[in-house]
C-alpha positions as CSV (number, residue, x, y, z in Angstrom):
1,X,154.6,-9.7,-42.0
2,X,157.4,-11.0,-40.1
3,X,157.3,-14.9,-40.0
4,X,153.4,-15.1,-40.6
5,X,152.9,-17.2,-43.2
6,X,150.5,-15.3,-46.3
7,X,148.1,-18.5,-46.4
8,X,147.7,-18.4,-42.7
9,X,147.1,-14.5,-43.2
10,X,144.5,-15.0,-46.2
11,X,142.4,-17.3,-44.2
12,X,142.4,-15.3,-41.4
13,X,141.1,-12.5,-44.0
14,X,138.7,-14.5,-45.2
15,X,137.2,-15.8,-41.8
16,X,136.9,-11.4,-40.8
17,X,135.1,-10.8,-43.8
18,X,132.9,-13.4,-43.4
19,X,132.4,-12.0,-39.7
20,X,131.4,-9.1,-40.9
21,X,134.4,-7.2,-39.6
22,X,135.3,-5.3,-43.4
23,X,138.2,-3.5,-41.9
24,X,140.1,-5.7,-40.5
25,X,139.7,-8.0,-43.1
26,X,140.8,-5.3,-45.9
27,X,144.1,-4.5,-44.0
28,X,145.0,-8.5,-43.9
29,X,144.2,-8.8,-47.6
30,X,145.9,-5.3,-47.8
31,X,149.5,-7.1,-46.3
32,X,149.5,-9.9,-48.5
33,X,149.4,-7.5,-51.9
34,X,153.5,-6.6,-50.9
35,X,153.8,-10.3,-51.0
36,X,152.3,-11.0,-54.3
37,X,154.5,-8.1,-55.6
38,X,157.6,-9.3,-54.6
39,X,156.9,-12.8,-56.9
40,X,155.6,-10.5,-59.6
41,X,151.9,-11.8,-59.4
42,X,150.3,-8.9,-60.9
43,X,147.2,-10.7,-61.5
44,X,146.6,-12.0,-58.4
45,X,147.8,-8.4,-56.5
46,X,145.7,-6.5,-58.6
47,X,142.4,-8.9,-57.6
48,X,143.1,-8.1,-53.7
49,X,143.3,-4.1,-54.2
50,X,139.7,-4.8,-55.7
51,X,138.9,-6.7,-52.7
52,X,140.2,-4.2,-50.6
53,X,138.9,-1.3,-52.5
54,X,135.6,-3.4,-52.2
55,X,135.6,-3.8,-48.4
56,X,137.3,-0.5,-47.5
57,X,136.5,1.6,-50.2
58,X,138.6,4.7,-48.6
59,X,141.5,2.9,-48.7
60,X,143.1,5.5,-51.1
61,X,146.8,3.9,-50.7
62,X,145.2,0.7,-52.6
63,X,144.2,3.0,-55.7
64,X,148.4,3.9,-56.8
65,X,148.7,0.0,-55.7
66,X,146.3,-0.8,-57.9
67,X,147.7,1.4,-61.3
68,X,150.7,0.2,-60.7
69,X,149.2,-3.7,-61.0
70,X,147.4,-2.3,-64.5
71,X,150.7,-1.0,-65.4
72,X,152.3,-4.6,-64.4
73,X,149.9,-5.7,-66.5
74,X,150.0,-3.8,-69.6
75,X,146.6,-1.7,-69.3
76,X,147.6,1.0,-69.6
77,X,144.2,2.9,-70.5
78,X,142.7,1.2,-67.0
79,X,145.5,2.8,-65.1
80,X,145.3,6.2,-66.5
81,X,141.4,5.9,-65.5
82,X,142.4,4.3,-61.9
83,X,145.5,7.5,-61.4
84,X,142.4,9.8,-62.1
85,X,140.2,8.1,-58.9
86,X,143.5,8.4,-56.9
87,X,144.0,12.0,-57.5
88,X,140.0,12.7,-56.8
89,X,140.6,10.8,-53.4
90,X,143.5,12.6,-52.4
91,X,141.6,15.7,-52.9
92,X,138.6,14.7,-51.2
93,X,139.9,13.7,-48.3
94,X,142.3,16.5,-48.3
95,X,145.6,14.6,-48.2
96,X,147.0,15.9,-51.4
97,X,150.9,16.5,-49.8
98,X,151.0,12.9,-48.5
99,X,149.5,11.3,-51.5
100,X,151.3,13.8,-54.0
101,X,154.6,12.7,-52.4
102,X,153.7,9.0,-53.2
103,X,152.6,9.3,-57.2
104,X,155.7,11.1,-57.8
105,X,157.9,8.5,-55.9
106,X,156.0,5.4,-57.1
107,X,155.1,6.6,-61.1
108,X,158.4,8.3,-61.8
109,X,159.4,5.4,-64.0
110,X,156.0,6.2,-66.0
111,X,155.8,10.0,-66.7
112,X,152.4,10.0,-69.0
113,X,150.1,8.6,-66.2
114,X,152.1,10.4,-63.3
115,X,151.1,14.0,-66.1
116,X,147.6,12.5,-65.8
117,X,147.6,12.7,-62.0
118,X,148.6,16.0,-61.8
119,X,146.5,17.1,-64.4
120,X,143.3,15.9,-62.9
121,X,144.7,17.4,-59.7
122,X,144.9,21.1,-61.3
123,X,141.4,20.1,-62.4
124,X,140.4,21.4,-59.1
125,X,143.3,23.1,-56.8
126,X,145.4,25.5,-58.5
127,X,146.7,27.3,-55.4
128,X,149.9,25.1,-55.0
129,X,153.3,25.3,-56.2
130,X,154.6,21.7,-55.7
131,X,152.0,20.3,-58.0
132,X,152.6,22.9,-60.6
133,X,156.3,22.1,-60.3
134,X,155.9,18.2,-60.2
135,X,154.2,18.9,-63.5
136,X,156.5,20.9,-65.0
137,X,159.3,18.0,-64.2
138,X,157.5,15.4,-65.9
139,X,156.8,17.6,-69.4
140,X,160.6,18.6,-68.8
141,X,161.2,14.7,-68.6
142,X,159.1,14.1,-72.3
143,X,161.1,17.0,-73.9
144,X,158.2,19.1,-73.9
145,X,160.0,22.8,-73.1
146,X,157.5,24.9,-73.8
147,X,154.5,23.2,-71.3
148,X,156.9,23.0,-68.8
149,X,157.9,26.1,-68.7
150,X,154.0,27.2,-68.1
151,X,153.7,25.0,-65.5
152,X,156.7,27.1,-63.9
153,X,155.7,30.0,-64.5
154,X,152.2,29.0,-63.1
155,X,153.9,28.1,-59.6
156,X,155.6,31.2,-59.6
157,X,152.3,33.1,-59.8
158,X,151.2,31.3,-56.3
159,X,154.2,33.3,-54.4
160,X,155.4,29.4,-53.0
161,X,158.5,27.8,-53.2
162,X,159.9,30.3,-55.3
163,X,163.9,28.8,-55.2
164,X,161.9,25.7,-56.3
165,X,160.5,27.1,-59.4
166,X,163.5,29.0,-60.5
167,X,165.5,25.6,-60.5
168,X,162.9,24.4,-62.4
169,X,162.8,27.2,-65.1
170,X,167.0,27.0,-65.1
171,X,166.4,23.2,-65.7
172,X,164.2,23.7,-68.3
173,X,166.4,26.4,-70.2
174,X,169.8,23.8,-69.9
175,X,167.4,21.8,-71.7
176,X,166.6,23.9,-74.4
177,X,169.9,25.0,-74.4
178,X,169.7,28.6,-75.9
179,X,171.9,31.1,-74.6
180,X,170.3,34.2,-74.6
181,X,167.5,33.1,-72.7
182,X,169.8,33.1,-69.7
183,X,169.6,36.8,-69.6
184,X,165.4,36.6,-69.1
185,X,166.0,34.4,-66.1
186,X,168.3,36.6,-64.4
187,X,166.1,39.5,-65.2
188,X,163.5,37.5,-63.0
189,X,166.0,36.2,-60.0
190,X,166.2,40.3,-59.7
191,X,163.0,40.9,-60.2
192,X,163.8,43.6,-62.3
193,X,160.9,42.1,-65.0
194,X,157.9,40.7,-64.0
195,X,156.9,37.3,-64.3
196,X,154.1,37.7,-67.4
197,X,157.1,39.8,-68.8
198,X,159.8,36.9,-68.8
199,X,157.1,34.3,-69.4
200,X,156.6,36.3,-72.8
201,X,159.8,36.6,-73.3
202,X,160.8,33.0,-72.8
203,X,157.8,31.4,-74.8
204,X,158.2,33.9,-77.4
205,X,160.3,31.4,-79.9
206,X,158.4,28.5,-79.9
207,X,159.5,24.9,-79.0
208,X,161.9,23.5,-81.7
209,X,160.0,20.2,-80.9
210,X,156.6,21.7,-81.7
211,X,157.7,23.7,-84.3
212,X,158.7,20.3,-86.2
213,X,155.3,19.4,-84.9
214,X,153.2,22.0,-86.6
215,X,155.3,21.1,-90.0
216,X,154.1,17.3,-89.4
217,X,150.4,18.5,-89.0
218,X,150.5,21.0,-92.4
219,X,152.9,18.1,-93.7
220,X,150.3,15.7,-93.1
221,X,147.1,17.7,-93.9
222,X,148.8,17.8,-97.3
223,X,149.6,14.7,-97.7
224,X,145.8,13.5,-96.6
225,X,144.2,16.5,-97.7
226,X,140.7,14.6,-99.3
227,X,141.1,14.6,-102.9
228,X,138.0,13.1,-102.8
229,X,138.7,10.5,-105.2
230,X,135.3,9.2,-107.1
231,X,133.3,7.3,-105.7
232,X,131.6,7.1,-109.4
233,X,130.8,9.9,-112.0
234,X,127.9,10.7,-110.4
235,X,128.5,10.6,-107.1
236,X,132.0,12.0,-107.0
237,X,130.6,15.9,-107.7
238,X,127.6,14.9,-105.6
239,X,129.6,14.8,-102.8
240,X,131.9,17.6,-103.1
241,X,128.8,19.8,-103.2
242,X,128.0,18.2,-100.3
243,X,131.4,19.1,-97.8
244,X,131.7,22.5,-99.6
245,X,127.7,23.3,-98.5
246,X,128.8,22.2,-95.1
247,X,132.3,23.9,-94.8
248,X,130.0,27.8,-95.7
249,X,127.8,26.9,-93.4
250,X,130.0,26.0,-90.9
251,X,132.2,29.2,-91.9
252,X,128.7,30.7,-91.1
253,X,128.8,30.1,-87.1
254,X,125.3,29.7,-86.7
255,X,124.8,30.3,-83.2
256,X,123.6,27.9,-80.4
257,X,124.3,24.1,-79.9
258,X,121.1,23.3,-81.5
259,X,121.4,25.0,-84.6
260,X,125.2,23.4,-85.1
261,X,124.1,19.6,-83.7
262,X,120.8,20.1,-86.6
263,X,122.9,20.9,-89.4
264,X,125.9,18.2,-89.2
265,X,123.1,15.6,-88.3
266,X,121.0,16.7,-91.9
267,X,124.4,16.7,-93.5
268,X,125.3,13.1,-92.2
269,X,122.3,11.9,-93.6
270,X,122.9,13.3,-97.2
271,X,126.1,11.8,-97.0
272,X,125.0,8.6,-95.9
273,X,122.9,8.3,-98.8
274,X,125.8,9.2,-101.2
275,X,128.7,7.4,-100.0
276,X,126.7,4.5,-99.4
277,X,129.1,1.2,-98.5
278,X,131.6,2.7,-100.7
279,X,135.2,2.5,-98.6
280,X,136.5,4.8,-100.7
281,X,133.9,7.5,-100.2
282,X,133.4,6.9,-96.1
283,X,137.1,7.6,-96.6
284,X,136.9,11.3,-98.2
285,X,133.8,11.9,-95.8
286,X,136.0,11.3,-92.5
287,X,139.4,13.0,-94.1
288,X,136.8,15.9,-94.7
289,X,135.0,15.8,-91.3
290,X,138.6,15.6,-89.4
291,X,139.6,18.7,-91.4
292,X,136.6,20.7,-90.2
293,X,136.9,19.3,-86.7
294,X,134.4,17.3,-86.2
295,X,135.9,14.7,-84.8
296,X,132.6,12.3,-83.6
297,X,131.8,12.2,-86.8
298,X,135.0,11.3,-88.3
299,X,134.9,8.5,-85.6
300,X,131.2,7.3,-86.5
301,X,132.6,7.0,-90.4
302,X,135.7,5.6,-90.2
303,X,133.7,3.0,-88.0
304,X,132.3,2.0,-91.2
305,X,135.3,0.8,-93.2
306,X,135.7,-2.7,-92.2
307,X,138.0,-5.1,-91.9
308,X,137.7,-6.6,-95.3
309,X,138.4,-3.2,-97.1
310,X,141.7,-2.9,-98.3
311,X,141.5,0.7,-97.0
312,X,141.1,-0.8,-93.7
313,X,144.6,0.0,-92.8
314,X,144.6,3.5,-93.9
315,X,141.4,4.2,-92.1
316,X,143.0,2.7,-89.3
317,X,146.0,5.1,-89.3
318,X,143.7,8.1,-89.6
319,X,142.0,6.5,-86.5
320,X,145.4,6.6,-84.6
321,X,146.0,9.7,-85.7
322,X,142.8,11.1,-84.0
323,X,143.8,9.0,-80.7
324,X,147.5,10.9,-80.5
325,X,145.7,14.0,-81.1
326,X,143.2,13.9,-78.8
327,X,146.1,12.6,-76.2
328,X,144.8,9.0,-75.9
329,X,148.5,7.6,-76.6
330,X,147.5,4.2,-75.4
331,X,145.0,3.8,-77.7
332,X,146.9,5.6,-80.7
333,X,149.6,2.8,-79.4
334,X,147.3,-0.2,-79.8
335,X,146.1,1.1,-83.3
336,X,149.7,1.5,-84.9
337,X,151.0,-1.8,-83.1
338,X,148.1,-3.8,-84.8
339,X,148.4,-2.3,-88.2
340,X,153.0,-2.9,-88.1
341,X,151.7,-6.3,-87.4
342,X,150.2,-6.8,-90.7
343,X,152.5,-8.1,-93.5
344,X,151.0,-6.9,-96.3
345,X,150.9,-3.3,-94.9
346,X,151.7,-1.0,-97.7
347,X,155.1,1.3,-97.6
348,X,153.4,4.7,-96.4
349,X,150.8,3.6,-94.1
350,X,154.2,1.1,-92.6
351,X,156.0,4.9,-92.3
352,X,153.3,6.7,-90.7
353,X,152.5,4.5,-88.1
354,X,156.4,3.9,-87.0
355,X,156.6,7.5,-86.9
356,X,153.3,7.6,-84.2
357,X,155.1,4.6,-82.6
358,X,158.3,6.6,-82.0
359,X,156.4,9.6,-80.8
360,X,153.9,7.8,-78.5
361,X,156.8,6.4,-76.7
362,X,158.4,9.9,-76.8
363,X,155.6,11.0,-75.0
364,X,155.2,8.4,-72.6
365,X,159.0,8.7,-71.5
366,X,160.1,5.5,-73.1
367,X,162.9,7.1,-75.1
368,X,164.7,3.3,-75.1
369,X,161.8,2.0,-77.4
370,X,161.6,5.2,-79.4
371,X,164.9,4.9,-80.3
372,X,164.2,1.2,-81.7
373,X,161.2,2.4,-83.7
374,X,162.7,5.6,-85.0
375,X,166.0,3.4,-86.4
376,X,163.5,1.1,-88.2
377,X,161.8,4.0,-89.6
378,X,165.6,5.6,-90.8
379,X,165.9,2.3,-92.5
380,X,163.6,2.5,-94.8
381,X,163.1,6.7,-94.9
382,X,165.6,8.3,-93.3
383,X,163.9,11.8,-94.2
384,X,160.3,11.4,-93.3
385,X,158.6,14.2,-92.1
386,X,160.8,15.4,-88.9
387,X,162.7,12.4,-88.2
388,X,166.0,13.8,-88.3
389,X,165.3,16.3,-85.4
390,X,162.8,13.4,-83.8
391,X,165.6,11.4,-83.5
392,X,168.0,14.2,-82.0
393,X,165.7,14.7,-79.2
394,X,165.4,10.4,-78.4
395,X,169.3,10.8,-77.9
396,X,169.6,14.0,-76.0
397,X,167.2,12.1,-73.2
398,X,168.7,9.1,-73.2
399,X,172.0,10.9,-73.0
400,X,170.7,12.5,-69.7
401,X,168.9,9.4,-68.7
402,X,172.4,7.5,-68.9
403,X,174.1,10.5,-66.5
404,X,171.4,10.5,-63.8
């Protein structure tokens, strides 16, 4: 903007929109967003990309501007949503090298909504290599071997940037660090295998970092497993009856949407009229529901426990739980942040949701903070579930993070 002074510029902005003339009037309010930037006024930036986006809606350039005010900001959910629009722009208006070039440069620093980018991008085009391979950096980044390694192997399959993708598989084997799968990726420089053959070969022994994570999940199933404590005398075998009938017939398969939809909707009702406003029975219902998968009904019960139930809390945690499941990290976030807020928070709900804290921020990159969460957690149970190896992988990264 040279010497142009920005309140000389806004009015000037101001006076084209009211002229009529949209597009000159977004690319003013477009120059003065650097400028707001530089003095870290998120708030105000992120208002002029909406104006922008309002006036000169295929401004796609404004979009990454704009995530990168929600990140600024700390909404993080809104950003993923906003990283999603960009990546449906860039492939609508067929610009996906120029704009692929910028997400990678400008959301390197946050990994999770950079995946979601690329993800929504292989929604669609699946033909190139370099987004295949940008993927397969950032799951390399989050420690997650295995994925990456898919992603590789999937830009391998295109016939592109083949020296590309075999730095990328090497990376991802120096990461893992075993030394016999060396031997598979020489097989594959000489092409004397075939790519499904060392893709087998390679994903054969699973992740050491899922494996622990399978052991959480039959870990924590037993741990939660509904016990179905009574709700009263009567009630208590009442509603066992109730989850086994539903568990045979959903064992059944009845075929068709229709028949499935019918028969959890009769069971909810049944249920309904058991568990009542009991806490402690909505409880068992959604423990059972989650366990048979049906997670908008675990949702709609869990809603029901309040916050004036002292099993608010561990309703609350099984909520979280669903939300890192399911991927939503920032909302899993949110749920475990609000509940280590609360003094009186009993011992293992206080464990369980520092362990989610230090694998949210796993996931999302920020190994710095999982390493603060994960030593708070070692303080009071240094043995919980896969903590030990949990915190292994936090320093590894933040080893390499410190060399790069």
């Amino acid at each position: 903007m040279g010497s142009v002074h920005p309140k000389l510029v806004l009015r000037e902005a101001k006076e084209s929109e009211a002229q009529g003339n949209f597009k000159d009037a977004s690319r003013k309010y477009a120059s003065l967003i650097p400028v707001l930037l530089r003095r870290d006024k998120m708030s105000e930036a992120l208002a002029l990309c909406e104006k922008v986006l309002s006036l000169s809606p295929e401004s796609t350039r404004i979009l990454l501007t704009k995530v990168l005010c929600l990140l600024g900001l700390k909404r993080e959910n809104e950003a993923v949503e906003e990283v999603e629009n960009f990546a449906i722009a860039a492939l609508r208006q067929n610009r996906l090298t120029q704009y692929l070039e910028m997400a990678n440069e400008k959301l390197a620093a946050h990994s999770f909504v950079l995946q979601k980018f690329l993800e929504k991008i292989l929604e669609v085009e699946r033909t190139r290599a370099d987004v295949f391979i940008s993927l397969g950096n950032v799951l390399l980044s989050q420690a997650k071997t295995d994925r990456a390694l898919e992603m590789a192997f999937a830009a391998m399959k295109t016939g592109l940037q083949e020296e590309d993708c075999l730095k990328l598989i090497k990376s991802i084997l120096d990461e893992r660090g075993r030394i016999e799968d060396y031997q598979f990726l020489e097989k594959l420089i000489n092409k004397t295998w075939s790519i499904d053959k060392v893709k087998q070969m390679l994903l054969k022994n699973s992740d050491p970092q899922k494996g622990d994570d399978s052991h959480k999940k039959s870990e924590s199933s037993e741990q939660s497993s509904p016990s179905l404590r009574a709700v009263d005398e009567d009630n208590a075998s009442t509603l066992k009856d109730l989850i086994q009938k539903l568990e045979e017939q959903l064992g059944e398969r009845p075929q068709g949407i229709e028949t499935l939809t019918s028969l959890i909707s009769e069971f909810k009702e049944k249920a309904l009229t058991v568990v009542r406003e009991d806490a402690k029975a909505i409880l068992d219902m959604s423990i059972a529901f989650k366990e048979m998968g049906l997670i908008a009904e675990t949702r709609e019960f869990l809603s029901r426990i309040t916050s004036e139930s002292e099993l608010f809390p561990t309703a609350q945690a099984l909520l979280g739980e669903l939300e890192f499941d399911s991927e939503s990290f920032f909302g899993a976030l949110d749920i475990f942040q609000n509940l280590l807020r609360k003094e009186d928070l009993d011992e293992s709900t206080k464990k369980s949701a520092l362990y989610y804290v230090t694998r949210i921020y796993c996931e999302l990159g920020d190994f710095k903070k999982a390493e603060g969460f994960a030593e708070k957690l070692a303080k009071i149970d240094s043995q919980y579930r896969n903590l030990g190896s949990l915190r292994s992988g936090i320093g590894r990264n933040l080893e390499k993070n410190t060399r790069r």
